[in-house]
N, C-alpha and C positions, 0 to 999 in steps of 0.2 A: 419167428423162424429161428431154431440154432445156428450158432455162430457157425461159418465154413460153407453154412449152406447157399448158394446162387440159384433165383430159375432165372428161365429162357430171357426173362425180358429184361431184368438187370446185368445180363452178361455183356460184354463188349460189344460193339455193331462193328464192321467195316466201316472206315473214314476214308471217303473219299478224300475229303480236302487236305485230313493228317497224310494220307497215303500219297498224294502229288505233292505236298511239301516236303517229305523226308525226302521224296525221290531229287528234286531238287537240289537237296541238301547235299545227298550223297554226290552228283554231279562237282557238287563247290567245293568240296574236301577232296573231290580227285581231281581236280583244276590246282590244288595245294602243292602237288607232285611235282607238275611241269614248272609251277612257280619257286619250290625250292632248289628247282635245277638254273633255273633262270638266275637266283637271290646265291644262288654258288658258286655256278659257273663262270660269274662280273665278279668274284670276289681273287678267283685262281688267277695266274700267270695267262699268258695267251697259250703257250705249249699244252696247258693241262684242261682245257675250257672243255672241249668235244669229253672226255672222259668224266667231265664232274655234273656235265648233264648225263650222260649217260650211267653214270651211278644211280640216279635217281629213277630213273627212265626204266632201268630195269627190273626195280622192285616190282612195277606194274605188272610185269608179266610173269613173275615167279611169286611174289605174295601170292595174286586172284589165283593161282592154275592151284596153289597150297591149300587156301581159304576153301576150295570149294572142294577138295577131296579130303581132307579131315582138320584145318585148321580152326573150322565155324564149332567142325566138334569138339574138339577140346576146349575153347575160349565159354561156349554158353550150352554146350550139351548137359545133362544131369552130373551133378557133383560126385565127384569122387574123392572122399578125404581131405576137404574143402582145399586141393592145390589143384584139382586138373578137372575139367567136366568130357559126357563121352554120351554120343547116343547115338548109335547105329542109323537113323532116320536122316540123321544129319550128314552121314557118310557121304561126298559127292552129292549133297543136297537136293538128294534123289526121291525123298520121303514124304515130303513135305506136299500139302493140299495150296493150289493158287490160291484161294482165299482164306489160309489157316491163320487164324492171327497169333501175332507174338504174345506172350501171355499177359493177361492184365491190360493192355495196348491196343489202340485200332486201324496197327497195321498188319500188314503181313508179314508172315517168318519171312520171306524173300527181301523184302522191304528190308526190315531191319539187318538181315544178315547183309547187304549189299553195301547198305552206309557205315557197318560196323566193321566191312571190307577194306574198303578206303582210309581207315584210322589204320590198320594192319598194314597196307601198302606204304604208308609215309612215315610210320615210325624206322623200320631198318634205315629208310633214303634217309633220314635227320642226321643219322652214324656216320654217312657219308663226307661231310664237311669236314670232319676230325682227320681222314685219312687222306687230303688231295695230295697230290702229285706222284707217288708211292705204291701204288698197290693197285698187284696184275689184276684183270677183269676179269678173269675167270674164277679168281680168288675169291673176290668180290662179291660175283654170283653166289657161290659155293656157300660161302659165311653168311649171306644174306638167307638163302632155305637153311642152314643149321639153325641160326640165330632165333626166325621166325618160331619155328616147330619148340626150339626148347625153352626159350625168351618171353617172346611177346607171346602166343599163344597161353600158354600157363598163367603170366601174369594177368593179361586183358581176364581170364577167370577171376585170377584174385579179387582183382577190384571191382568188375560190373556183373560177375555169374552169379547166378541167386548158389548160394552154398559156398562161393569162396570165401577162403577167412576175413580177408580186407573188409569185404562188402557186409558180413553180419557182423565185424567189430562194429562199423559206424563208420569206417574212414570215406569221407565226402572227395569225390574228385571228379568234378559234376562233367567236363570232357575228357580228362587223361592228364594231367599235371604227374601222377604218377606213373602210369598205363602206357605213356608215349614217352613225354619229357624229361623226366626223371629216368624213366628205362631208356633211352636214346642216348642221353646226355652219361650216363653210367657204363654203355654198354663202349660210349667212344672212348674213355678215361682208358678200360681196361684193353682196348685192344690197340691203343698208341702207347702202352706199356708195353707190351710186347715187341711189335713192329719198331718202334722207336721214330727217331727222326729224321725228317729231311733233309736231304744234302745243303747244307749251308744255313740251317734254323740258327737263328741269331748272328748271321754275318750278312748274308747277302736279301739285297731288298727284294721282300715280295708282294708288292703291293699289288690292289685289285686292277685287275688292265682294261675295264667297262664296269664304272659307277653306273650310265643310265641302266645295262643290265641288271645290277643288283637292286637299282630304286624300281624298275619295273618287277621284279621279282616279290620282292616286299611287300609290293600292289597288290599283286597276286595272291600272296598269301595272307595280307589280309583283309581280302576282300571274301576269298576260300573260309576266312576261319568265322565267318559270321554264320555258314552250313556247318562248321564243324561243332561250333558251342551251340548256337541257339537250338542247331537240331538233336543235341545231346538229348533232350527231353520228351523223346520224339511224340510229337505234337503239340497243339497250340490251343488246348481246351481253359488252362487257368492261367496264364499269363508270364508264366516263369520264363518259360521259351523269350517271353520279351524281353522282360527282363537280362537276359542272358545278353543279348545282345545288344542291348543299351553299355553294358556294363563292361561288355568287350571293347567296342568302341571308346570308351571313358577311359578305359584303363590305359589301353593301345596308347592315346593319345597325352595320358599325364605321363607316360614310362619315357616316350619320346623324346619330350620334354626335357624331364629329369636327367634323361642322358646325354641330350644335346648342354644343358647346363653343367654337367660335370666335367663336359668335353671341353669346354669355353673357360673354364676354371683350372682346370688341370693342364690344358695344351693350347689355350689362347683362339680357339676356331670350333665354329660350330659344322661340322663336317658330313657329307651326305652320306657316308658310309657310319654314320653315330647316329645320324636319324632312322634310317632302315636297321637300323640294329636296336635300337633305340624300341622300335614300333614292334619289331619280334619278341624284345624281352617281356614285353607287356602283354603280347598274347599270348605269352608261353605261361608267364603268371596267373593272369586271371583265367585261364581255361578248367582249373582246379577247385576257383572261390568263386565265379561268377554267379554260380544259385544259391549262392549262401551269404552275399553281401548286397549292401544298397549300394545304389552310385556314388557315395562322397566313399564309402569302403573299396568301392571300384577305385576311386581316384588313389587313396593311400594305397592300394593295392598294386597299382601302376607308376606311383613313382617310386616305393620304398625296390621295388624290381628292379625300375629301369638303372639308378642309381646305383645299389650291389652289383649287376651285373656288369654296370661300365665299365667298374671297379676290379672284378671278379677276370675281366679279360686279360688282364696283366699278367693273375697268377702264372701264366705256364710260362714266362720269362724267368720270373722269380724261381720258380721251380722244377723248370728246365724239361715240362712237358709238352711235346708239338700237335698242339691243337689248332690243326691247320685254319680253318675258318669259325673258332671259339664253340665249339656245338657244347664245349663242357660250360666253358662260362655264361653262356648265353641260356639254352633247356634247361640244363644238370641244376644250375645255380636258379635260373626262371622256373622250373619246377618246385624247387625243394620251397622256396620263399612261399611261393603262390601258396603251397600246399599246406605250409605251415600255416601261412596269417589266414585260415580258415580257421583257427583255434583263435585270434583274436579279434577276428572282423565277423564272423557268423552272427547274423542278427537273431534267426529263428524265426523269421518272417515271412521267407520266399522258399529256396528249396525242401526243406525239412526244417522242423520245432529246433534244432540243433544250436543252439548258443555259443557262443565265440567269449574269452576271458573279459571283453571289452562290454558288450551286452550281459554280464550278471551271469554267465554260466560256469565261470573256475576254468581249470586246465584241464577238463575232462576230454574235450574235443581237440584238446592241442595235444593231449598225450599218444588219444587216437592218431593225428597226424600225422606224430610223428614215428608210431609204431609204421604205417605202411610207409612211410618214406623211409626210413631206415631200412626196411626190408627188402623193398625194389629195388633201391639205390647198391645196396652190399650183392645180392644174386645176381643181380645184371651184370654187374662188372667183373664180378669172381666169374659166370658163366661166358661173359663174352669173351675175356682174357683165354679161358682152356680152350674155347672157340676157334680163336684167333691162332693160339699155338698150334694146335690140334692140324690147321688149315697150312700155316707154314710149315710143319716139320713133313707134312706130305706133299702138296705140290707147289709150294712156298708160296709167299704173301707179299713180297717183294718184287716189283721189276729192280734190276741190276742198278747198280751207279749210275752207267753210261746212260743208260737208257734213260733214265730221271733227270738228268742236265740234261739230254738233249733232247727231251719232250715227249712226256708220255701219249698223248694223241695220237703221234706215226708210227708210234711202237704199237699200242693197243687196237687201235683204231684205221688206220692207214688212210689217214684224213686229217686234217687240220680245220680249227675254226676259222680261218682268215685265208683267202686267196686275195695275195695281189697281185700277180703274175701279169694282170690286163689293167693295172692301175696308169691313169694318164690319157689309156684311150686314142680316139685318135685315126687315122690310117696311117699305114706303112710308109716310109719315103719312097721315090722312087731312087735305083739304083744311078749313084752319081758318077762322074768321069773319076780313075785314080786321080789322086793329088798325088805328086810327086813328094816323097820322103825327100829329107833333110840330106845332102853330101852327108859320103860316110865320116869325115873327119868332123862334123856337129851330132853324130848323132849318140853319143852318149853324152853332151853337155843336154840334147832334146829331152834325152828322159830323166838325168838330173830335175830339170826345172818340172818334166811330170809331177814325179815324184813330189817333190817340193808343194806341190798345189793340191796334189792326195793328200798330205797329210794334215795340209792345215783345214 
């Protein structure tokens, strides 16, 4: 038979059981969404909590209404100039046959376009942690559709669209270490260069005002990212898929490790907010290398992470950038690693023949590497920066001073996370007989000794 040539019976079947597994999948990567609003919201002041879930909250409903009227097209339509792809069919996902399958694959276009939805949705929300307490929510919105359309759509081609340049160099980024993490973590860098920082960044304490939030959050997400990696491969015919998520869990848990050990070494306490930060840096790492490493590569993969990044969260003191909840040192830095040590951990065993410098293959795969992450990393930030300006110099990006010290929740939102107004409980008293006040000649020694007892 010549090469190119397929019949009937060697072509893809429908798969059921890959077809209710991805759908699954895609389910646990948008359970990721409400989990990084959870893993942000425990990490902000109580004033800014309602607004840093609702950062996230909103991508849901402005990415999907994007996705599905030209987003899916440009990310995986037919290539154009290997930077953009475009197919009329995909327009409002209007085109498309219920059981067309995705090409090569046995599922359907719907299928795939719906879990490849969900990565679209959580990447802008990841930007969100960089920005708390600061920045109006319609801004928000606004930067969130620019971002998607010029940002992530383009890129998600680069790397996973059959024609984008990334994806016919060789560059391996088996869930999005570049695609999400790397563009996330690049796009917060350049848009807290602009906006700048919070009122009282490096004076006044802002510590998280609900750890069990943020450990529940962390749960969350990484419980989400075992849909997000293992179903990268969408389906479970040769074993990789498993793989994937042996290697997620492996890594997750040496990163944690590693971070809570730097935290213990450096500040004397192993602390819940180093282990939930600790267990992201390591899913942010191996979500890049996990098809391309064995599990003792999983392990180096997750603590050489967890470690840089512990390290890596200081920078923006040192260097005087306000990265509210670390998304640069935690993604930006858990990306670029993860993405790298695919150039020295790649065995050529499991995702692809691709070799790593530590398995006998040279720098070939680490140059690749490091071409798509240098690429991601410099557009995203130069794009999100003009973004960012572009957004304040017309309806500004900024809520005021005032508003910022006194709680962007009741400014933005006209709600607060916390009612105590009925704390205590209880019924009413009933109304008692007056007590006769103090002779007027005691009654300013009376409110002296008040006084006195207020204030201690």
């Amino acid at each position: 038979m010549p090469p190119g040539i397929t019949i009937a019976a060697d072509a893809p079947q429908l798969s059921a059981a890959n077809t209710g597994f991805m759908l699954i999948c895609s389910a646990l990567v948008m359970l990721m969404t409400p989990g990084l609003a959870f893993f942000y919201g425990g990490m902000v002041r109580v004033k800014s909590t309602l607004n840093m879930l609702m950062m996230s909250f909103i991508s849901l409903g402005i990415v999907t209404i994007l996705w599905v009227l030209y987003g899916f097209s440009i990310a995986f339509g037919t290539d154009h100039g290997s930077l953009i792809g475009w197919s009329s069919d995909y327009v409002g996902l209007s085109g498309i046959g219920l059981t067309e399958l995705w090409d090569g694959y046995t599922i359907p276009v719907y299928v795939f376009a719906v879990f490849q939805l969900m990565f679209a949705i959580i990447t802008p929300a990841l930007i969100s942690g960089a920005l708390a307490d600061r920045v109006k929510f319609t801004a928000w919105a606004l930067f969130v559709a620019l971002w998607a359309t010029i940002v992530y759509f383009p890129v998600a081609h680069w790397v996973w669209g059959t024609g984008g340049w990334a994806f016919e160099l060789g560059v391996i980024d088996f869930a999005g270490g570049t695609a999400v993490h790397i563009n996330a973590g690049a796009a917060a860098l350049g848009v807290i260069l602009v906006i700048g920082k919070r009122v009282g960044f490096k004076k006044d304490p802002m510590r998280p005002h609900s750890l069990p939030l943020v450990m529940l959050g962390a749960a969350l997400l990484w419980f989400g990212w075992f849909g997000f990696n293992a179903g990268s491969w969408l389906g479970n015919d040769d074993g990789v898929g498993a793989m994937m998520f042996l290697n997620t869990q492996v890594a997750t848990a040496a990163a944690m490790l590693a971070w809570l050990a730097y935290e213990k070494i450096r500040h004397g306490a192993f602390t819940t907010l180093g282990a939930a930060s600790g267990a992201v840096a390591g899913l942010v790492a191996i979500t890049p290398a996990g098809g391309s490493v064995s599990p003792l590569g999983a392990i180096a993969v997750g603590a050489i992470a967890g470690l840089l990044c512990a390290m890596a969260v200081g920078l923006k003191f040192k260097f005087g950038y306000d990265d509210s909840l670390d998304v640069v040192g935690v993604h930006l830095v858990g990306g670029v690693v993860g993405s790298l040590l695919v150039g020295f951990f790649a065995t050529g065993g499991v995702q692809s023949d691709a070799k790593g410098l530590f398995y006998g293959g040279g720098l070939e795969q680490l140059g690749k590497q490091a071409a798509g992450v240098g690429a991601v990393l410099v557009y995203s930030m130069i794009a999100s920066a003009i973004l960012a300006l572009l957004v304040d110099k017309t309806i500004g990006m900024r809520v005021s001073e005032d508003e910022e010290v006194g709680g962007i929740d009741q400014v933005q939102h006209a709600e607060t996370a916390y009612d105590f107004s009925g704390a205590g409980g209880g019924t009413a008293p009933r109304t008692a007989a007056p007590v006769p006040g103090p002779p007027a000649q005691d009654a300013g020694k009376a409110a002296n000794e008040k006084n006195k007892r207020v204030d201690a």
